[in-house]
N, C-alpha and C positions, 0 to 999 in steps of 0.2 A: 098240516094240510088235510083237511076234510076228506073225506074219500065213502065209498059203500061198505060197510064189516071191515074187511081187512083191505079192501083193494084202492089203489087211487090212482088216480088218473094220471096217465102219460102222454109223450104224444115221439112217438116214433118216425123219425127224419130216413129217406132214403134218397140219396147223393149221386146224383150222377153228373158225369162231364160229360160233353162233347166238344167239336172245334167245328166254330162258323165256317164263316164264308170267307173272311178277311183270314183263318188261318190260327186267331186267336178260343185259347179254352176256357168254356165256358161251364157253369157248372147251374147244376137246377135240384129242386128238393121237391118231394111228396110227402106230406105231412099225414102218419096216419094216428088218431085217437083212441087210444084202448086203454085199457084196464089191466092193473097188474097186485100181484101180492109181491112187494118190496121188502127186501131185509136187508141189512146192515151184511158186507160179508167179510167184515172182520180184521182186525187190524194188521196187517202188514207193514214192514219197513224199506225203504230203500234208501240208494245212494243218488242224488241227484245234485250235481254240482261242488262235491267234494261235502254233502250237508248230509244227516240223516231225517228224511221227511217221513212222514204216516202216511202210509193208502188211504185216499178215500171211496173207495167201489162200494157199490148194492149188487144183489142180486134180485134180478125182473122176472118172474115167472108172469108168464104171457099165454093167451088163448090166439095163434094170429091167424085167422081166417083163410084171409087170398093164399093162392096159389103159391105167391112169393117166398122164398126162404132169407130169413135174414140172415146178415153177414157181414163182414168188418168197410162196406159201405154206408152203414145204415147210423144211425147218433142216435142215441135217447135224450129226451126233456123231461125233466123233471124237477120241482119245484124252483122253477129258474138258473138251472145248471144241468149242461152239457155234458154228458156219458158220452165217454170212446166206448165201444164193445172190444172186450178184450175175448173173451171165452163165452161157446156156445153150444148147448146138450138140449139133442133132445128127450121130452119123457115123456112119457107112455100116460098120463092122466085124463080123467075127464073133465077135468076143468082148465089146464094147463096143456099144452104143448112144446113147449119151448122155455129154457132155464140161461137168461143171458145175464154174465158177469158184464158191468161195466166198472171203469176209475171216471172221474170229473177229470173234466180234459182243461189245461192249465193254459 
C-alpha cells in the first residue's frame, strides 16, 4: 500500500451507541483520516478454540490532533481490515503522540 516515507494512510472509526425513541440501540461512527507509521508487532500465540493460532496486530504511531483521546471504543482501518485496539501509550514525540497496539478483529 502506497503511503508518504514511512507513513500510510489510516482511517480511524470512533463508535458510539445510544438508544432511540422506540427504546432500541443504536450505534454511529466518525471516521477520522490520518497518517501513521505501522509496524508488524510481532508474533504471538494463542489458544483459540482448543487450536494454536498466530497474533495478527501492528503497532499505529499516530499524531491525533482533536481534543479527543482514543480508546478501546474507537477501530482502526487499514488496508481493508479492522483493528480491535488492544493497548495504548502515550509518548512524548514531535511527530507522534500516541502508540496504539491493535490484533484484526475476526
Amino acid at each position: 500500500m502506497a503511503g508518504v516515507g514511512n507513513y500510510k494512510q489510516i482511517l480511524l472509526y470512533k463508535y458510539t451507541t445510544s438508544i432511540d425513541a422506540a427504546g432500541d440501540v443504536t450505534q454511529s461512527s466518525i471516521a477520522y483520516k490520518i497518517w501513521a507509521e505501522i509496524t508488524d508487532a510481532g508474533g504471538g500465540r494463542s489458544q483459540v478454540d482448543g487450536r494454536t493460532t498466530l497474533s495478527n496486530g501492528k503497532e499505529f504511531k499516530i499524531y491525533f490532533r482533536q481534543d479527543l483521546q482514543p480508546n478501546a471504543d474507537y477501530k482502526i482501518q487499514y488496508y481493508g481490515e479492522m483493528y480491535a485496539i488492544t493497548g495504548l501509550q502515550r509518548i512524548n514525540e514531535k511527530r507522534f503522540n500516541w502508540l496504539i497496539r491493535a490484533n484484526v478483529q475476526s
